[in-house]
ZAMARGU-4260 file (C-alpha; in steps of 0.2 Angstrom, whole numbers, plus 5000, padded with zeros to 4 digits):
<rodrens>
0) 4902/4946/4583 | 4918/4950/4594 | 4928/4964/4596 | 4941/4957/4586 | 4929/4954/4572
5) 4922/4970/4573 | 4933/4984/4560 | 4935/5002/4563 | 4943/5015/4554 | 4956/5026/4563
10) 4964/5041/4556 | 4982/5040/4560 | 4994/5055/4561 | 5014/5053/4556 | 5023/5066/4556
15) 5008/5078/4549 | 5004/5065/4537 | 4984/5058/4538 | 4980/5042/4533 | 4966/5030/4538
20) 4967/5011/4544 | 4952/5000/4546 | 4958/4990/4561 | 4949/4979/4576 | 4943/4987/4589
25) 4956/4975/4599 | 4970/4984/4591 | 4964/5001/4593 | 4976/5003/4607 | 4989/4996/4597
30) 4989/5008/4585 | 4989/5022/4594 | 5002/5014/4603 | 5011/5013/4589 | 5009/5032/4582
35) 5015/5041/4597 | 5031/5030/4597 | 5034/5033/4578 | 5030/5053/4584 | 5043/5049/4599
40) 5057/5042/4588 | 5055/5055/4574 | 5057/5070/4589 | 5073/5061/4596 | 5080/5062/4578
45) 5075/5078/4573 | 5085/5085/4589 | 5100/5073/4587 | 5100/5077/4567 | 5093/5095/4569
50) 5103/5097/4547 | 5091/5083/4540 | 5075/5088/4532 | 5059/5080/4535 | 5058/5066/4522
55) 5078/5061/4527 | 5073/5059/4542 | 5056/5049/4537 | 5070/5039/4527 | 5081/5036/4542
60) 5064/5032/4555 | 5058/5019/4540 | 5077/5011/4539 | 5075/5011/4560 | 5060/5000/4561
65) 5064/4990/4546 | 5080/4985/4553 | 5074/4979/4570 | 5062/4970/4563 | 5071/4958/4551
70) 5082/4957/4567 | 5068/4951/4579 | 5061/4940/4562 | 5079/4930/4561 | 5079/4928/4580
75) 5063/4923/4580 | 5067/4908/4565 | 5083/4903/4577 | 5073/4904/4592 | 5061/4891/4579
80) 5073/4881/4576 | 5081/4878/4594 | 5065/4873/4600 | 5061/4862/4585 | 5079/4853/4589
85) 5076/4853/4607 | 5059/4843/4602 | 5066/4833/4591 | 5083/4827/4604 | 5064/4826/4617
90) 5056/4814/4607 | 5072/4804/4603 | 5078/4801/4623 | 5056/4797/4626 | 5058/4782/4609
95) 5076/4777/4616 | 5075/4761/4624 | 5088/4763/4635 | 5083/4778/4643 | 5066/4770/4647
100) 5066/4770/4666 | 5056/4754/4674 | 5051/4770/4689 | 5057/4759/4703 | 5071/4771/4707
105) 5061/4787/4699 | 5060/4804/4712 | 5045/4811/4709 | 5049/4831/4705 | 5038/4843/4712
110) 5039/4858/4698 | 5030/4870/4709
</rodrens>
């Protein structure tokens, strides 16, 4: 069995609140990655919003993440789509006939 394969449980701590995960031991880092820059971000908004209570500011954390990541997931699915365009206009100009070179007049390109 690998590392990956392999489940541990880890107690996380956000914002005084225990909970456990059962993650690979590959991730382990990950996670605690992850804690200490939701514990980062929830110190920078406590002292730029020093009148909002706890679970506001759990709120506004929450909406944070959220946010960027439907951001990141829609420019993922353009990013998606670009590249299956820029496939599909590839496999068009390899099938096109015309752009078939006999190689006679081909410079061979060094891409290193």
């Amino acid at each position: 069995m690998n590392s990956k394969e392999i489940k541990f449980n880890i107690e996380v701590n956000i914002a005084g609140e225990r909970f456990s995960l059962k993650v690979p031991l590959a991730k382990q880092d990950f996670v605690r990655k992850t804690e200490a820059e939701m514990e980062f971000c929830l110190k920078e908004f406590r002292e730029r919003f020093p009148g909002k209570g706890q679970k506001e500011l759990l709120a506004m954390m929450a909406y944070h993440y959220a946010s960027n990541y439907f951001a990141l997931a829609e420019q993922k699915e353009q990013e998606i789509e670009e590249a299956e365009e820029l496939l599909r206009e590839a496999e068009r100009l390899i099938n096109d006939p015309e752009m078939t070179d006999s190689g006679e007049d081909a410079e061979e390109i060094d891409p290193y």
